[in-house]
C-alpha positions as CSV (number, residue, x, y, z in Angstrom):
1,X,4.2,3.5,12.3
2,X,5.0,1.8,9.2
3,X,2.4,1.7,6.3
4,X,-0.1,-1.4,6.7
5,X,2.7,-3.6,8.0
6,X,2.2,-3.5,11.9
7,X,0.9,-6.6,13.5
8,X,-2.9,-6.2,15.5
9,X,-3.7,-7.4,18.8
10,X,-7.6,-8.4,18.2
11,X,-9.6,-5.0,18.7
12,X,-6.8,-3.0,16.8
13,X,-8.1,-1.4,13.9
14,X,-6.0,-0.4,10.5
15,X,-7.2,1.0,7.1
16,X,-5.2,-0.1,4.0
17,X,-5.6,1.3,0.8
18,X,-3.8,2.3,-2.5
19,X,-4.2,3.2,-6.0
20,X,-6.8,1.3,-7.8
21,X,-5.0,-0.7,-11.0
22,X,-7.9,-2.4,-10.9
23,X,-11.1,-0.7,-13.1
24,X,-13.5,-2.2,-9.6
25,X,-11.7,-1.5,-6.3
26,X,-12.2,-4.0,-3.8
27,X,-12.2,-3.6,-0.2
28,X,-11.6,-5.5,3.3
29,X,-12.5,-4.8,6.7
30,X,-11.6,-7.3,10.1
31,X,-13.7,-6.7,13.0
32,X,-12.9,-7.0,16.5
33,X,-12.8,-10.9,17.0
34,X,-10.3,-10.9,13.5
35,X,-12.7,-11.4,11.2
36,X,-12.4,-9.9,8.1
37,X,-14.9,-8.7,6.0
38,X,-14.5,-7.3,1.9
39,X,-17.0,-5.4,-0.9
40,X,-15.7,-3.9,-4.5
41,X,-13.5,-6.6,-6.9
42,X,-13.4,-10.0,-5.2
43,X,-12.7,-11.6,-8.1
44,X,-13.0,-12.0,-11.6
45,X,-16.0,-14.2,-11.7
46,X,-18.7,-12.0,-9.6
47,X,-19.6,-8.2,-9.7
48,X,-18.1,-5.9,-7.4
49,X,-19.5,-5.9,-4.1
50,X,-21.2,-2.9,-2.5
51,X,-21.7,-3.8,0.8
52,X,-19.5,-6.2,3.3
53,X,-19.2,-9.8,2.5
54,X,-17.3,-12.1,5.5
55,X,-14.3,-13.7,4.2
56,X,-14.6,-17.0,5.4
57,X,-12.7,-19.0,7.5
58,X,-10.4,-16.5,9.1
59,X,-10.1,-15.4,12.5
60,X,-7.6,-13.8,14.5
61,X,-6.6,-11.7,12.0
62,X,-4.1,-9.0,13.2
63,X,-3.3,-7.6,10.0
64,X,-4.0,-7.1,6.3
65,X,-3.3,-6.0,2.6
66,X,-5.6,-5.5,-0.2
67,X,-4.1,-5.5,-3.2
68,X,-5.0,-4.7,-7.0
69,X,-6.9,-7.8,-7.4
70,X,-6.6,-10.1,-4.4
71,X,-6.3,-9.3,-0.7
72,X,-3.8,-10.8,2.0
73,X,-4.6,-12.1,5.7
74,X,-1.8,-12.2,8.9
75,X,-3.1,-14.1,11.5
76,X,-1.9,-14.6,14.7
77,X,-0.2,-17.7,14.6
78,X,2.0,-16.4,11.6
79,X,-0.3,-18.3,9.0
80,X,-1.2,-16.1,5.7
81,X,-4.1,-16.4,3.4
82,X,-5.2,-14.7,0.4
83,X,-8.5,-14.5,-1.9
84,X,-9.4,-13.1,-5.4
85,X,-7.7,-13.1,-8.4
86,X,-5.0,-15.9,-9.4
87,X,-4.0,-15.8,-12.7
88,X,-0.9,-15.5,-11.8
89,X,-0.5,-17.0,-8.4
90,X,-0.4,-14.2,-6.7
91,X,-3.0,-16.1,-4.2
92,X,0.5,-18.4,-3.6
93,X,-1.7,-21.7,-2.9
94,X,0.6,-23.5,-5.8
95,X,-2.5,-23.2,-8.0
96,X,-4.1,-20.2,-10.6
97,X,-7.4,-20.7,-9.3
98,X,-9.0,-17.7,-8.0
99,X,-11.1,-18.1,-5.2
100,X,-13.8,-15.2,-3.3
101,X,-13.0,-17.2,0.2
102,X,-10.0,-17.5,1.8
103,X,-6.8,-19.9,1.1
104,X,-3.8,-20.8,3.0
105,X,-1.1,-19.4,1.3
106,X,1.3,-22.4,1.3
107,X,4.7,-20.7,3.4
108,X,7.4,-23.6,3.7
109,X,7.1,-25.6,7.1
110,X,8.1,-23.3,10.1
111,X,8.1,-20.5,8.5
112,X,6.0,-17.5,10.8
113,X,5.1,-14.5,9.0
114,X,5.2,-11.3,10.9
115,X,4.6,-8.6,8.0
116,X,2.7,-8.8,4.7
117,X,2.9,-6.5,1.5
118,X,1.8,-6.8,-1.7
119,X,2.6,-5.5,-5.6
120,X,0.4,-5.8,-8.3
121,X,-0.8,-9.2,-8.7
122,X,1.8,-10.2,-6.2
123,X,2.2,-11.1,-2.5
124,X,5.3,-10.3,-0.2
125,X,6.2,-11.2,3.2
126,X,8.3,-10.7,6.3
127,X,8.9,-13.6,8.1
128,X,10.5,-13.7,12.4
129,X,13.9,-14.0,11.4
130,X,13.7,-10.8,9.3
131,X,14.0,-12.8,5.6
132,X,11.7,-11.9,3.0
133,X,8.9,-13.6,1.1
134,X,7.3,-13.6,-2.7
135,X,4.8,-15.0,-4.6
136,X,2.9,-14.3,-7.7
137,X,4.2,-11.9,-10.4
138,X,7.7,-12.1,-10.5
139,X,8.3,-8.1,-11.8
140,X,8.5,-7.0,-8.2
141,X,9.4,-10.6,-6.1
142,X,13.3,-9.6,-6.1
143,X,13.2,-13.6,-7.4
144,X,15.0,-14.1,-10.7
145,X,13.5,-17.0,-12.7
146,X,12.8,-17.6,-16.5
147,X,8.8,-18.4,-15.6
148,X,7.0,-15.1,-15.5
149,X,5.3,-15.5,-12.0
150,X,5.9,-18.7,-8.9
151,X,2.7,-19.7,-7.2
152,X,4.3,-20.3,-4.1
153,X,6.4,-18.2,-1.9
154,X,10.3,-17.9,-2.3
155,X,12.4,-16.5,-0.1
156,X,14.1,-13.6,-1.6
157,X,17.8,-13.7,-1.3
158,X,20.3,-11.5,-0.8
159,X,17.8,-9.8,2.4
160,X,18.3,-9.6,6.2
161,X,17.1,-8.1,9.1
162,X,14.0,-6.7,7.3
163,X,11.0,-5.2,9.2
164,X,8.7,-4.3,6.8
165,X,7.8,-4.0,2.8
166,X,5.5,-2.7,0.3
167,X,5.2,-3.0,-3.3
168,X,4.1,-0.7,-6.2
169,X,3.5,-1.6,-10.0
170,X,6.5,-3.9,-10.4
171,X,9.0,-3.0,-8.5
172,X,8.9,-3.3,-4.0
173,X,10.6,-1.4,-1.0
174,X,12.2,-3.7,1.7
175,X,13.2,-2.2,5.4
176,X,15.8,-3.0,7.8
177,X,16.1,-2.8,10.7
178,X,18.4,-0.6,11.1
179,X,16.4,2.1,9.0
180,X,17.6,1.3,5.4
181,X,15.8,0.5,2.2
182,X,16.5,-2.1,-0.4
183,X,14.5,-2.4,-3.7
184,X,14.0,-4.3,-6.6
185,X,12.1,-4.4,-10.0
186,X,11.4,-2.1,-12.3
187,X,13.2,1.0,-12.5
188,X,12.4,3.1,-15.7
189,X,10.8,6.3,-13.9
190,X,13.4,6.1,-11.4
191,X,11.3,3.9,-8.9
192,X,14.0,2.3,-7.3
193,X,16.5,5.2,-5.8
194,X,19.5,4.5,-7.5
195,X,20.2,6.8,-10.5
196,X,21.8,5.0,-13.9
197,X,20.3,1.2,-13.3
198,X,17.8,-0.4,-15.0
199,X,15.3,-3.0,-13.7
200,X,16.8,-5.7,-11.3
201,X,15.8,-9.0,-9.4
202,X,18.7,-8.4,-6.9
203,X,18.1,-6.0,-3.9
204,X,19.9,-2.7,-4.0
205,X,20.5,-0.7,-1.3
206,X,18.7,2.8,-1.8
207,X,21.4,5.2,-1.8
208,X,21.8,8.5,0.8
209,X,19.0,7.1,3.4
210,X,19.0,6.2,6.8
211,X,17.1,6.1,9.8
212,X,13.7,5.5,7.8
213,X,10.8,4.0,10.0
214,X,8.1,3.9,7.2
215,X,8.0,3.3,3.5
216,X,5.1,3.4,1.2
217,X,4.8,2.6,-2.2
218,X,2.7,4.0,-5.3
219,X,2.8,2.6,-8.7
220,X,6.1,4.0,-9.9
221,X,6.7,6.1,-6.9
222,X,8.2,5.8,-3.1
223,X,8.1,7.5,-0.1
224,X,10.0,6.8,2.9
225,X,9.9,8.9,6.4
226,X,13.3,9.2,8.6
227,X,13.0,9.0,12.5
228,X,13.2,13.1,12.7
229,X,9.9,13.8,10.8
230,X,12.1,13.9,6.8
231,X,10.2,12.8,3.9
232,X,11.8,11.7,0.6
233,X,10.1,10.7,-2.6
234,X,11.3,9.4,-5.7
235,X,10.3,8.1,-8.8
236,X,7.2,9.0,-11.4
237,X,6.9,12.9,-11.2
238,X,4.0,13.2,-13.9
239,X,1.4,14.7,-12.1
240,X,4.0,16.5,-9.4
241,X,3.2,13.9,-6.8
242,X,7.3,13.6,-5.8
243,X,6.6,17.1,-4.3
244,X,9.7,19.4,-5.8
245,X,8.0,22.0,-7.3
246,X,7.9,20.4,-11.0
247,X,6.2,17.8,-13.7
248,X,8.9,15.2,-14.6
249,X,8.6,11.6,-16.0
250,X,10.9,10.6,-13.6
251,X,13.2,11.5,-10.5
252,X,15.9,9.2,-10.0
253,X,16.9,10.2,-6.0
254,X,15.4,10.4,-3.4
255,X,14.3,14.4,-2.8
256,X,13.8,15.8,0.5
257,X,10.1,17.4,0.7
258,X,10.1,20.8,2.5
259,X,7.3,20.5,4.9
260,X,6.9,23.2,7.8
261,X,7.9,20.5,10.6
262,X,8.6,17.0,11.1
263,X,5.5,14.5,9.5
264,X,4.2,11.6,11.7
265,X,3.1,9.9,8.7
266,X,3.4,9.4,4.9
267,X,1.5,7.7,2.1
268,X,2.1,7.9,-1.6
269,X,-0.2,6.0,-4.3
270,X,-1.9,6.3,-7.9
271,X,-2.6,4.6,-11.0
272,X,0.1,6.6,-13.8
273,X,-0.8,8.0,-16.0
274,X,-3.9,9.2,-14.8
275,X,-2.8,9.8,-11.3
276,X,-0.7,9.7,-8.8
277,X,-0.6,11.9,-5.3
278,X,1.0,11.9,-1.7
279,X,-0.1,12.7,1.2
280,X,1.8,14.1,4.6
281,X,0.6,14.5,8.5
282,X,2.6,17.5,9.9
283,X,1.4,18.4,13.4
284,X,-1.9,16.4,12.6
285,X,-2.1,19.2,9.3
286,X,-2.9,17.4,6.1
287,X,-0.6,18.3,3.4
288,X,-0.7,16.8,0.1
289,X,0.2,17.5,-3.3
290,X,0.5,15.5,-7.0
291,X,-2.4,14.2,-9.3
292,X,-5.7,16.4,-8.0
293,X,-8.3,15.7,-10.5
294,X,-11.0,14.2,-8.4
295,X,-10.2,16.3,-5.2
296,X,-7.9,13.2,-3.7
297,X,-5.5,16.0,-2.6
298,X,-8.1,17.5,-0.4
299,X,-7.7,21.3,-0.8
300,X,-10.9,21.4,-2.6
301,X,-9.4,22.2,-5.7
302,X,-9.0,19.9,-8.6
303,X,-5.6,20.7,-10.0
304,X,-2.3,19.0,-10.3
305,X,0.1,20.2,-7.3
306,X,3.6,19.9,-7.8
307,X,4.3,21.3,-4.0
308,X,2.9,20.5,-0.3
309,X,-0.2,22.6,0.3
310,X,-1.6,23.2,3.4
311,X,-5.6,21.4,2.6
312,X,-7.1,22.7,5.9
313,X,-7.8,19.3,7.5
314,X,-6.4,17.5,10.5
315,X,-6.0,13.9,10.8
316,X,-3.8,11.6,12.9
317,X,-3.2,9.4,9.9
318,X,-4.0,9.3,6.2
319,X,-3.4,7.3,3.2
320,X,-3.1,8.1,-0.5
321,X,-5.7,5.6,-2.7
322,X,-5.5,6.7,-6.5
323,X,-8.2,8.5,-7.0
324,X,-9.5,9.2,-3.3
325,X,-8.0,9.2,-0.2
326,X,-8.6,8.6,3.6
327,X,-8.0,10.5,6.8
328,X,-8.9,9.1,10.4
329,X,-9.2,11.8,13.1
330,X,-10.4,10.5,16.8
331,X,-11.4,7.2,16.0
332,X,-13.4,8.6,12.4
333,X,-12.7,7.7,9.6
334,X,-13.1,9.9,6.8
335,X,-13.0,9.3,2.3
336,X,-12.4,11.9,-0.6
337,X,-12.0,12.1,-3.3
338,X,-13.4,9.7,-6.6
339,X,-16.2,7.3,-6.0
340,X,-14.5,4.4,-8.1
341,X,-17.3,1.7,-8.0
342,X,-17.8,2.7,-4.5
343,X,-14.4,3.3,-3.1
344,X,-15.3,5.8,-0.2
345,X,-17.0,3.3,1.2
346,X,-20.0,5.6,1.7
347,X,-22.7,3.9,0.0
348,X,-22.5,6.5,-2.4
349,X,-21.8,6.8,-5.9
350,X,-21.1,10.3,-6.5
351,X,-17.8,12.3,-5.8
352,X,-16.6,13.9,-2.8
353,X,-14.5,17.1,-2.9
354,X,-14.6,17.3,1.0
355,X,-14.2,14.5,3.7
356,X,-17.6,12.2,4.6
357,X,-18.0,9.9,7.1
358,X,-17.5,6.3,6.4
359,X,-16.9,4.5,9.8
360,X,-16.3,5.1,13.4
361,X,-14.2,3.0,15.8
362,X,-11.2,3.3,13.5
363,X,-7.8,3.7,15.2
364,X,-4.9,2.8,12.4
365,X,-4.2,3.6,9.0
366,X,-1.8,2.6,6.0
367,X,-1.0,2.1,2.5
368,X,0.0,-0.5,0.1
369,X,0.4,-0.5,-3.5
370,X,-3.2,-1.1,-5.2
371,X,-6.4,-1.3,-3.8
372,X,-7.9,-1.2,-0.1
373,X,-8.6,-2.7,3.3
374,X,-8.9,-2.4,6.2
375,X,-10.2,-3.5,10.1
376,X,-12.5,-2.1,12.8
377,X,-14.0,-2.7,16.0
């Protein structure tokens, strides 16, 4: 399973969620019949919302994206919406109006989207003939251009046969197919993969990987996971979340995590320079290591880990969120970590150092770049 980028037949449920940019996380939830629900930072015009708020019209939802200020919709059909914030038209409606309800975001005639990401204040896209997609923000669209964001999609060039993508800060991981990455944007902690190059709006292939089947994406870090079980990570290092055993501004390659056996899942996320973590599922045993001041690792100890450690907990998927994470285990799904404006989706606004219920029915989770969401029955 790739990170919050697998389409949902209605009744499917996912959980997306990354580091909080944002200072008022916001969250989104679709039920059953593909509505979707949302609470924390709409938008920039009303308070954060503390408990569920339908996000009206859609239905038939079957997959989406929060990101650090404005959510994303897949329905069905291959139609894509987006609400919250628009100041740079990230909500890809041709306008920088934000809106709390949902708009169609306006994908040229014919076009069917199959996948959706999103980078900070940014939307990306997969569409059926494996091309790629971007709006908002242009830091990590892979679109060159002298205007500093486009509020409607453009279709990325230079990429085929792409399966699935997320985004971090300003920079955003593209799959193939065939189990390679390509990335673009920002590269000054080593974000991108490829040692000695500097930022760039033309997709590079990430050198010395292959057979990947997920990616995720922090702010200035990426993970990917190869079809035997490897994980790599690269990038921002600060807080030890690339997993090698040190503190480093930046790694520049992809490094190969020792693990004790093959992971069925990864998920990488934070807000640097005040944090930044990963998290692993080997043998449904949570490992996790980097930025540990609120707990978010899940060992119960609130230090900086620069290696894997073994926290004790078993979950069938997890996914790193800044300051807090999530864990579903039989259908439950579990929050940790930092409250942020009500994060954990508990109701509660105190910390958690170990795992507290926040919803049952769950069966999927993922990550993206900033923020949460996710769907239930």
């Amino acid at each position: 399973m790739r990170p919050g980028r697998i389409p949902l037949s209605s009744g499917t449920v996912a959980v997306l969620f990354a580091a909080a940019l944002a200072l008022t996380p916001s969250v989104a939830y679709a039920s059953e019949a593909g509505t979707v629900y949302t609470w924390g930072a709409v938008d920039s015009q009303t308070s954060p919302l503390r408990f569920p708020q339908r996000v009206e019209p859609l239905t038939e939802v079957t997959e989406i994206d929060a990101g650090n200020s404005s959510a994303y919709a897949l329905e069905k059909n291959g139609t894509v919406w987006a609400w919250g914030q628009n100041e740079d038209g990230e909500l890809g409606n041709g306008t920088v109006v934000s809106s709390a309800s949902a708009v169609h975001v306006n994908m040229p005639a014919g076009v069917k989207i199959v996948s959706i990401g999103e980078s900070q204040d940014s939307g990306l896209a997969v569409d059926s003939t494996g091309h790629g997609w971007a709006w908002g923000l242009r830091g990590a669209s892979c679109n060159p251009g002298a205007n500093a964001y486009t509020a409607t999609p453009q279709e990325v060039q230079g990429l085929g046969s792409i399966v699935s993508v997320q985004g971090g800060e300003h920079h955003s991981l593209w799959l193939t197919s065939s189990g390679t990455i390509y990335a673009c944007g920002t590269n000054a902690q080593g974000q991108l993969g490829v040692p000695n190059l500097s930022s760039t709006s033309t997709p590079v292939r990430v050198p010395g990987l292959g057979h990947v089947v997920e990616i995720s994406a922090g702010e200035r870090t990426s993970c990917a996971r190869t079809s035997n079980g490897e994980i790599y990570v690269w990038g921002a290092d600060n807080h030890g979340q690339v997993g090698n055993g040190q503190f480093r501004e930046e790694v520049t390659s992809p490094y190969h995590v020792p693990l004790p056996g093959p992971a069925s899942e990864i998920s990488c996320g934070g807000n640097l320079p005040t944090n930044g973590h990963t998290l692993a599922v080997v043998g449904g045993t949570l490992y996790g290591w980097g930025a540990d001041a609120f707990g978010q690792v899940g060992d119960g100890a609130e230090e900086d880990k620069s290696l894997p450690v073994d926290t004790g907990m078993n979950f069938e998927t997890v996914v790193a969120s800044g300051v807090s994470s999530f864990g579903i285990e039989d259908g439950v799904l579990f929050s940790w970590g930092n409250h942020a404006s009500g994060i954990l989706g508990t109701g509660s606004a105190r910390d958690a150092l170990e795992p507290e219920e926040v919803e049952s029915g769950v069966t999927q989770v993922s990550s993206t770049a900033h923020i949460a969401a996710y769907l239930y029955r």
